[in-house]
C-alpha positions in Angstrom: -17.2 -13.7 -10.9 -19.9 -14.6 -8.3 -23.2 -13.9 -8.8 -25.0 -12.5 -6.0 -29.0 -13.0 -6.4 -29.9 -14.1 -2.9 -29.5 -12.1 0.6 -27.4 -15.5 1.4 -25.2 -15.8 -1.7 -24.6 -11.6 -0.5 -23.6 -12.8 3.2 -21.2 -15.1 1.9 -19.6 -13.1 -1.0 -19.1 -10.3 1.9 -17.3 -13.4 4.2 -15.6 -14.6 1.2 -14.1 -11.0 0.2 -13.4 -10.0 3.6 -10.9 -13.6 4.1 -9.3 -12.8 1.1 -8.5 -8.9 2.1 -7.9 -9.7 5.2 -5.9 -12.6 4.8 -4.0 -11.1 1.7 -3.2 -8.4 4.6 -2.3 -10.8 7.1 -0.1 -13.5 4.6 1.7 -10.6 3.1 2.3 -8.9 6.3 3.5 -12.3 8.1 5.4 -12.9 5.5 7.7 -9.9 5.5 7.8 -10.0 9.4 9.2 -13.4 9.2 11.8 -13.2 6.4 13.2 -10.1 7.6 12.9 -9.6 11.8 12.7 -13.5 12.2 14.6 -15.7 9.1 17.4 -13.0 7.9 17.1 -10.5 10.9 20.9 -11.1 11.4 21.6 -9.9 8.6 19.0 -7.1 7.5 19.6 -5.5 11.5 21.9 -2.9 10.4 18.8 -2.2 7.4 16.2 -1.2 10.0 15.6 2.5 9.5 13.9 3.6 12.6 15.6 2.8 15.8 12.8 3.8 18.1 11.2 1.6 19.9 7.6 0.3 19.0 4.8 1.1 21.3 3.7 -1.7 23.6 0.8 -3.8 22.1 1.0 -1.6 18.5 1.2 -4.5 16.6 -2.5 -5.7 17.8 -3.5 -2.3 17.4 -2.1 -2.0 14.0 -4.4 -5.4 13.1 -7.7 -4.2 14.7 -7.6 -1.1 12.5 -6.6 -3.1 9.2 -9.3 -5.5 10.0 -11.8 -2.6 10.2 -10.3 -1.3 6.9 -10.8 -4.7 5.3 -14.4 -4.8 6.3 -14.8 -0.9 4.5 -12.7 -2.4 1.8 -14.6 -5.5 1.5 -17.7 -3.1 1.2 -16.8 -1.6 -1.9 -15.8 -4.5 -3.1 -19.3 -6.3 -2.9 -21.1 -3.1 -4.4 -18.9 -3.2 -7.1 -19.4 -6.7 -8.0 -23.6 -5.6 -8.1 -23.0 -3.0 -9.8 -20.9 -5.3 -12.5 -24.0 -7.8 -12.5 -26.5 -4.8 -13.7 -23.7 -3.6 -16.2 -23.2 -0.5 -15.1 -18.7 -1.5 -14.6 -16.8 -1.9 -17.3 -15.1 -4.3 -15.9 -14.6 -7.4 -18.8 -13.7 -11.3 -18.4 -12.7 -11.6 -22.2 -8.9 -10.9 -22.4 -10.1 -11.2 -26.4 -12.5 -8.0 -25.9 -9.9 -5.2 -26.0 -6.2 -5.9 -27.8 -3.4 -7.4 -25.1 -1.7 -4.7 -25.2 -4.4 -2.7 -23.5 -3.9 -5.4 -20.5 -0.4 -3.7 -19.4 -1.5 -0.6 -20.6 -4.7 -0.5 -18.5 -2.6 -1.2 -14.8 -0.1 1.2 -15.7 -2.8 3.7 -16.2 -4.7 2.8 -13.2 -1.4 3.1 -10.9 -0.3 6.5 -12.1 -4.1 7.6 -11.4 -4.0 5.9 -7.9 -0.5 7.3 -7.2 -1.7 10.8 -8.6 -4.9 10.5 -6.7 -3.0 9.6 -3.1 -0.2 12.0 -3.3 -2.9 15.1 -2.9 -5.2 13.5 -1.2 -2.4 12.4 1.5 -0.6 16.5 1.3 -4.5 17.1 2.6 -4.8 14.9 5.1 -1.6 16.0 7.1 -4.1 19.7 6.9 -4.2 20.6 10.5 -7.2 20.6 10.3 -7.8 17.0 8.7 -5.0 15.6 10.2 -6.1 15.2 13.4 -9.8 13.2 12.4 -8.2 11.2 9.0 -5.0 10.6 9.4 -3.2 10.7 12.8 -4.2 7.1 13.6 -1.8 5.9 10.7 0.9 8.4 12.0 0.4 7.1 15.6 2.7 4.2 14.2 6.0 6.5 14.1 8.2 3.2 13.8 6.2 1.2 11.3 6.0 -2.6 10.6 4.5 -5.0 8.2 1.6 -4.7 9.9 1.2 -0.9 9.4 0.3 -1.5 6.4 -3.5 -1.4 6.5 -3.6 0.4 9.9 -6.5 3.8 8.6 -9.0 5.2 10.6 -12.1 4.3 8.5 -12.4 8.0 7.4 -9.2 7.7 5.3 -9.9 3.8 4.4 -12.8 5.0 2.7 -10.9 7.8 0.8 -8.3 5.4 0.1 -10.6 2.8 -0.8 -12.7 4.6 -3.5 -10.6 5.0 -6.2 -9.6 1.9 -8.0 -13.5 0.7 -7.7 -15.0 4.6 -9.3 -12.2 3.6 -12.0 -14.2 0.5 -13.1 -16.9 2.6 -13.9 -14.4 4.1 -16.5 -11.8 2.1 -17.8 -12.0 -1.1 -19.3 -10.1 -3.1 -16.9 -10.1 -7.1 -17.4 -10.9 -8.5 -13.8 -7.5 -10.5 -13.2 -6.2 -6.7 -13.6 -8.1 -5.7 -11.3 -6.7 -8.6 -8.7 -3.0 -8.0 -9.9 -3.4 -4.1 -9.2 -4.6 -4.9 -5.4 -1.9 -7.9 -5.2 0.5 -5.1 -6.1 -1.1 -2.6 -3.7 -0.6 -4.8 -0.5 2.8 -5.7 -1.6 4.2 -2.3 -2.0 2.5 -1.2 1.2 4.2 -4.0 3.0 7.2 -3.5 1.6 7.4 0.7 2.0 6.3 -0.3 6.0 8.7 -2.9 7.0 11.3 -0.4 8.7 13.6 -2.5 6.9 15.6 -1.6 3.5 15.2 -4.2 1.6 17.0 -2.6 -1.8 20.2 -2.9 -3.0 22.9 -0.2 -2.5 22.6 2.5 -5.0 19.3 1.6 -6.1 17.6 4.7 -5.2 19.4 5.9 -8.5 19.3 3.6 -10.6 16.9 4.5 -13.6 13.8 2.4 -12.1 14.9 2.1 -8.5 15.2 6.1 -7.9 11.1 6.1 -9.0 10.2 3.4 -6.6 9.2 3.9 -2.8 10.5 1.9 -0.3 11.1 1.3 3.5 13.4 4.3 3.8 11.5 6.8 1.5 8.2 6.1 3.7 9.8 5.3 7.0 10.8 9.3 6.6 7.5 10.7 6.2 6.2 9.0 9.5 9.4 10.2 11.2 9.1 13.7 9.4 5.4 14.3 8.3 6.3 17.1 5.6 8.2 15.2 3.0 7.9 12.1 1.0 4.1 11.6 0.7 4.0 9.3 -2.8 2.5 5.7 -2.6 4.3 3.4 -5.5 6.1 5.8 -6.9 8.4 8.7 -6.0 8.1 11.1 -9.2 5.3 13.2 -7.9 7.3 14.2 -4.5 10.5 15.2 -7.1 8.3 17.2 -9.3 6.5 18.9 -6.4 10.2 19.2 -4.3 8.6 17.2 -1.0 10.9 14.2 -1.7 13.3 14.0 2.0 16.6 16.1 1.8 17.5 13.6 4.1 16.3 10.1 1.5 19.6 9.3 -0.5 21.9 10.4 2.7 19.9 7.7 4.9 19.6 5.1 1.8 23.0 4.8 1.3 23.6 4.7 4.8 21.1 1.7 5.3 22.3 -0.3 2.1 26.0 0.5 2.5 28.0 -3.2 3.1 27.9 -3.7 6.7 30.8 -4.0 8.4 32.0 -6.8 11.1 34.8 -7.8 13.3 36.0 -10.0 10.9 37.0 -7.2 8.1 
């Protein structure tokens, strides 16, 4: 891990961090716009969930925001990494330290914390009251994109950004956990805003696909607001009943084989 003992070595761990959230942000985003509205958008059209239009110039809005949430994110990042140098984390670099199964053990824990965490933090953010100051700016992307992904007024990048780094303080996580747990982060947020099903038919019950969150589970709660408010996972809408009446009607409908003027 860098050592930061110098107001220079601080300026360029903060650059350094900020390309690598940023860019993980832009390379994972470019990469599901490519594959799926440029590469295979013939065949993933009839996948897109929301029909409506995207606002003129939302996708350069989209990017401003997520780079001001990479600079919040990149923030916390840095104060973590000083509070690890003065041992106050308990963040470790020997996978020897604690036994290898407590590597897998240690992400699932931290997801189902995160996951916990966002699901009531989100049901309080769509508070009229809150709504309007944390979280409208995401919802101003009705039809989302790759490049939704990131797109947080810095009120609710903060909330959202606080979590994973307080459970350093905590739980001995080995630091290439750490990096797969945020790897995984942008890649589900990607996914879950492409506006494109990228599942196979049926998956939405099959006995891991019907826990996962995708493109049509999220792409309802920006078209619907009062349902379907997980993050990874879709377990805590089912228990509390806020999972879509409308989820496996418009799944199947998305995934079913399209047909052509061949058939």
């Amino acid at each position: 891990m860098i050592v930061i003992n110098s107001p220079a070595t601080f300026g360029l761990t903060a650059l350094l961090f900020f390309v690598a959230v940023f860019g993980r942000y832009v390379l994972f985003s470019l990469a599901f716009w490519w594959l799926f509205k440029v590469s295979l958008k013939d065949q993933f059209a009839h996948r897109a969930v929301q029909t409506r239009p995207r606002k003129a110039g939302q996708d350069w809005r989209e990017i401003g925001w997520s780079a001001i949430t990479s600079l919040i994110f990149t923030g916390i990042a840095v104060a973590v990494i000083l509070a690890y140098q003065n041992g106050y984390t308990a963040i470790y670099t020997d996978i020897n330290s604690y036994p290898l199964l407590w590597y897998p053990a240690s992400i699932i824990i931290v997801l189902f914390i995160h996951e916990t965490y966002y699901y009531w933090l989100h049901r309080w953010m769509h508070r009229p009251g809150v709504y309007r100051w944390v979280h409208k700016t995401h919802h101003d992307s009705i039809t989302t994109s790759p490049w939704t992904a990131f797109s947080f007024h810095p009120i609710e990048s903060t909330l959202q950004a606080i979590i994973i780094p307080a459970l350093t303080f905590v739980l001995p996580l080995h630091i290439t956990a750490v990096g797969l747990i945020l790897m995984i982060m942008t890649l589900s947020s990607a996914i879950n805003h492409l506006n494109t099903e990228v599942y196979p038919h049926d998956f939405n019950r099959h006995w891991l696909g019907r826990w996962l969150i995708g493109a049509t589970h999220h792409s309802l709660h920006h078209t619907q607001f009062r349902f379907n408010y997980g993050l990874y996972f879709t377990f805590w809408d089912k228990w509390m009943q806020t999972e879509s009446p409308d989820f496996h009607r418009l799944f199947g409908e998305k995934t079913s084989k399209r047909i052509t003027n061949d058939e």
